[in-house]
C-alpha positions in Angstrom: -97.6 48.6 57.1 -95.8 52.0 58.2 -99.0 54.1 59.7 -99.5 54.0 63.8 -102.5 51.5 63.7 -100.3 49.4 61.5 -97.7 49.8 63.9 -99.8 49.1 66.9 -102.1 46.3 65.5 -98.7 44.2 64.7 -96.7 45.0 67.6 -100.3 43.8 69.5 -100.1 40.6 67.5 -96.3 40.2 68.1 -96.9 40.2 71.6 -99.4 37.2 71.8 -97.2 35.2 69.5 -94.4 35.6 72.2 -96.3 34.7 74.9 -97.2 31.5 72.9 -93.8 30.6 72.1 -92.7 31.5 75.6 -95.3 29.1 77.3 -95.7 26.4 75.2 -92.5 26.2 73.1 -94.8 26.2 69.9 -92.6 27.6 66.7 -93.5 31.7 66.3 -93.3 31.0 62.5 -96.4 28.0 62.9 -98.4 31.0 64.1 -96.9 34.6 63.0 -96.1 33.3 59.0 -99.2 32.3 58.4 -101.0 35.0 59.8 -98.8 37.7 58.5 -100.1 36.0 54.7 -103.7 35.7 55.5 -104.7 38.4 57.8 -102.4 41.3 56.5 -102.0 40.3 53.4 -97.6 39.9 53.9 -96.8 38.1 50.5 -95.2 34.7 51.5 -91.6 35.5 50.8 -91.4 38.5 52.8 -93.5 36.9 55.4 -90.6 34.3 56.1 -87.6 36.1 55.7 -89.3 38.7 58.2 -90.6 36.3 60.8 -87.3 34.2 60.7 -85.5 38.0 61.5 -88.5 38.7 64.1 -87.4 35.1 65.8 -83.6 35.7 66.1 -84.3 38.2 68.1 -87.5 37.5 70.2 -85.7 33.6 70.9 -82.5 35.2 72.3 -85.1 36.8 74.8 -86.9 33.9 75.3 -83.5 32.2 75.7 -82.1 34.3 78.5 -85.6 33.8 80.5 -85.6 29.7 80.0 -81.8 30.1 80.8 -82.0 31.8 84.1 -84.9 29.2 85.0 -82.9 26.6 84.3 -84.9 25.3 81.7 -82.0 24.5 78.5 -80.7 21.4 77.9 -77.1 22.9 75.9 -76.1 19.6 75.0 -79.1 18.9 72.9 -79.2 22.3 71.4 -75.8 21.6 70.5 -76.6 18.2 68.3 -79.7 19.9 66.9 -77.5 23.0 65.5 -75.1 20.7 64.0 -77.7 18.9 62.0 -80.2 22.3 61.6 -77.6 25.0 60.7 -76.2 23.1 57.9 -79.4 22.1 56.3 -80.8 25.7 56.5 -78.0 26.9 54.4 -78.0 24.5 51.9 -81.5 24.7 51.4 -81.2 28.8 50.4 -78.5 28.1 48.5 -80.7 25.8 46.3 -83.7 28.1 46.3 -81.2 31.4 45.3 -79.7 29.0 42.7 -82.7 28.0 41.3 -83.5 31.9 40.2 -87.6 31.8 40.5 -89.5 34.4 39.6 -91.2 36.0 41.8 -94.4 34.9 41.5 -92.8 31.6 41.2 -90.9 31.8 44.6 -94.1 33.3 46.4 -96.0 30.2 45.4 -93.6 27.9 46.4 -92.7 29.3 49.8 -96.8 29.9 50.2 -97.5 26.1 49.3 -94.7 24.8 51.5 -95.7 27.2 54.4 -99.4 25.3 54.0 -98.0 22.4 54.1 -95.7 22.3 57.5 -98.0 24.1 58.8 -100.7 21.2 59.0 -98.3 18.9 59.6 -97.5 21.2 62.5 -100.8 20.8 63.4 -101.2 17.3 63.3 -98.3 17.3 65.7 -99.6 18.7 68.1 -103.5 16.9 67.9 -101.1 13.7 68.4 -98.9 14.6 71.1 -100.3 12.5 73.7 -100.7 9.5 72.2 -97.3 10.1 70.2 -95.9 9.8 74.2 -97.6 7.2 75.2 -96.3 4.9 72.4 -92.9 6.6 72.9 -93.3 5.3 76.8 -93.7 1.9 75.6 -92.0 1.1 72.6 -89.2 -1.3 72.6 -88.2 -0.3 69.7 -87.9 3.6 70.4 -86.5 2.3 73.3 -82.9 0.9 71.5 -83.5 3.2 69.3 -82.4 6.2 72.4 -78.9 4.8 72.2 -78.6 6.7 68.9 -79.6 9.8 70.3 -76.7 12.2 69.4 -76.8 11.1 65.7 -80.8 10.6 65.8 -80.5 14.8 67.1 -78.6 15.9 64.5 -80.9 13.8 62.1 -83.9 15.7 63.8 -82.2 19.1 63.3 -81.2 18.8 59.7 -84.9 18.3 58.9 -86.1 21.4 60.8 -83.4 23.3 59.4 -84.6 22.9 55.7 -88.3 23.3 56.7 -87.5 26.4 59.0 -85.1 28.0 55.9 -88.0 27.6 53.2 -90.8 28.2 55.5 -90.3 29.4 59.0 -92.0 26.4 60.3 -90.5 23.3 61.9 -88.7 24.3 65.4 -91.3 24.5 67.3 -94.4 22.1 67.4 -92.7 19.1 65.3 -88.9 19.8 66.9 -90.9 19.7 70.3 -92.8 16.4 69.8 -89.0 14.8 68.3 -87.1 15.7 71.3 -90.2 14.8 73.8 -89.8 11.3 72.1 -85.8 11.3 71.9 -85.4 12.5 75.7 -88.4 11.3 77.9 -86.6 12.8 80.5 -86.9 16.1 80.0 -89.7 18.2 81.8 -92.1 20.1 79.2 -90.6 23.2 80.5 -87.1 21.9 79.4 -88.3 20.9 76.1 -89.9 24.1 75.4 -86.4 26.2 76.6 -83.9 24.1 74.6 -86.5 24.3 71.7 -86.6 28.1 72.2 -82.3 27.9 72.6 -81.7 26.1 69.3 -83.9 28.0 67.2 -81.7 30.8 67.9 -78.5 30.1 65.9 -81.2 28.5 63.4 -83.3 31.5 62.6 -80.7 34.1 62.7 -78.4 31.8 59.7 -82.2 31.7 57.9 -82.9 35.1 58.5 -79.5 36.2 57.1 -79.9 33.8 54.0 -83.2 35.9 53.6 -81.7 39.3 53.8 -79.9 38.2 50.9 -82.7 37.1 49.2 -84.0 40.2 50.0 -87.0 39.2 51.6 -87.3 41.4 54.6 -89.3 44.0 55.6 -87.9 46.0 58.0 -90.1 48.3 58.5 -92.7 44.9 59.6 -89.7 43.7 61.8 -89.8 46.4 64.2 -93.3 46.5 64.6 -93.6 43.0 65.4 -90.5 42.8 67.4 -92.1 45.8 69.7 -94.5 43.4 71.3 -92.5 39.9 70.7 -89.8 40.7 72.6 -91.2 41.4 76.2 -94.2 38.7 74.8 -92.1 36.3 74.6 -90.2 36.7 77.8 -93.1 36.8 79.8 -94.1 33.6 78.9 -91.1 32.0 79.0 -91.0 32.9 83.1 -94.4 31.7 83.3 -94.0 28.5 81.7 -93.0 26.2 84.9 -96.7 28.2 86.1 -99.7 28.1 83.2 -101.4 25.0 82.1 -101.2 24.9 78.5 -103.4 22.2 77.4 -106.3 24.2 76.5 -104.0 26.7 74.8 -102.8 24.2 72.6 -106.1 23.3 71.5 -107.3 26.9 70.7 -103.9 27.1 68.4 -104.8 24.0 66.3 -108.1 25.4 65.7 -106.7 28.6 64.3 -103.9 27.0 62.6 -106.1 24.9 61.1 -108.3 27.5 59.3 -105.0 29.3 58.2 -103.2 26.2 56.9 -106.2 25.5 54.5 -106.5 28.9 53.5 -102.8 28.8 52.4 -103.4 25.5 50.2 -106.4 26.8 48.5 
């Protein structure tokens, strides 16, 4: 992954991840892990720990842009991070405890990658009629009064899926906090999504270092085109229509997500 066309082919791919996660709030790790196992071959380990560094990074960017369009709810990002943060820790503790082997911890992080990934995908195939029944359920309804607690509820579920898989903050967080706070424009969902994913991912990513399942050598490449990727989506996202986007991304997710579970 070190020679120039290496270096150029992921830093290309880095770049329309960003924009991705910039204009649609989609997790980078639903699209970057995934491919970084199946089209270059990344094992799964070093796949996560690198994308969760890669993310750390490239969300802080995509942070300041959603900040200075006013597009971050703090408070919610706040009640996610209590529940995410947490969680992530506690999950890496568990896997480093448990002393896999190798191949052993590739599989596992491979299978589970598979697995939040098409549930990712699912997600987002059922995101408008997940809103309409969120507009008229009564029972969603009362349930909003437990919002804080129902937050940090969300976040310590994304937290162990993002720890062990990179996965989680974006497409299923999105849908969670689209249903928890009606409210909130898409752009705002997609910004405080971005926001809280920050503190998340740089915790997993340094759990990972530990683990010793980073490529640093990968993270620069791919940080060379997240970073302005992912900033110029994130000013654009008020602007693009994203349905169609969205569609094109389950497609490919799809074909990725089965290729992981067989």
């Amino acid at each position: 992954m070190t020679g120039l066309g290496d270096f150029g082919l992921l830093a290309v791919t880095g770049f329309g991840v960003g924009m991705v996660v910039g204009l649609t709030g989609v997790g980078g790790g639903s699209i970057m892990t995934p491919l970084l196992i199946t089209l270059f071959g990344v094992p799964a380990p070093i796949a996560v720990g690198t994308d969760l560094a890669c993310a750390a990074v490239t969300k802080t960017a995509g942070t300041l842009a959603h900040r200075a369009a006013h597009n971050i709810a703090f408070r919610i990002v706040v009640l996610l991070a209590l529940g995410s943060v947490p969680a992530a820790i506690a999950t890496l503790a568990i896997v480093a405890g448990a002393h896999l082997a190798p191949h052993e911890l590739n599989r596992l992080i491979k299978e589970s990658v598979g697995i939040a990934l098409l549930l990712s995908i699912a997600v987002l195939l059922l995101r408008s009629p997940l809103k309409r029944w969120g507009a008229c359920s009564e029972r969603l309804h009362a349930m909003r009064r437990h919002r804080p607690v129902l937050t940090m509820c969300v976040g310590c579920a994304i937290g162990a899926a993002v720890a062990l898989t990179s996965l989680g903050a974006g497409a299923i967080g999105a849908a969670c906090l689209a249903l928890l706070y009606p409210e909130l424009e898409p752009a705002e969902i997609a910004g405080s999504d971005i926001a809280h994913a920050v503190p998340l991912t740089a915790v997993a990513a340094a759990g990972h270092a530990c683990l010793g399942t980073i490529d640093f050598a990968l993270l620069i490449a791919l940080l060379a085109g997240g970073v302005p990727g992912i900033m110029l989506g994130s000013f654009g996202s008020r602007r693009v229509p994203v349905r169609a986007l969205r569609m094109m991304l389950v497609a490919t997710l799809t074909i990725a997500g089965v290729k992981l579970l067989t």
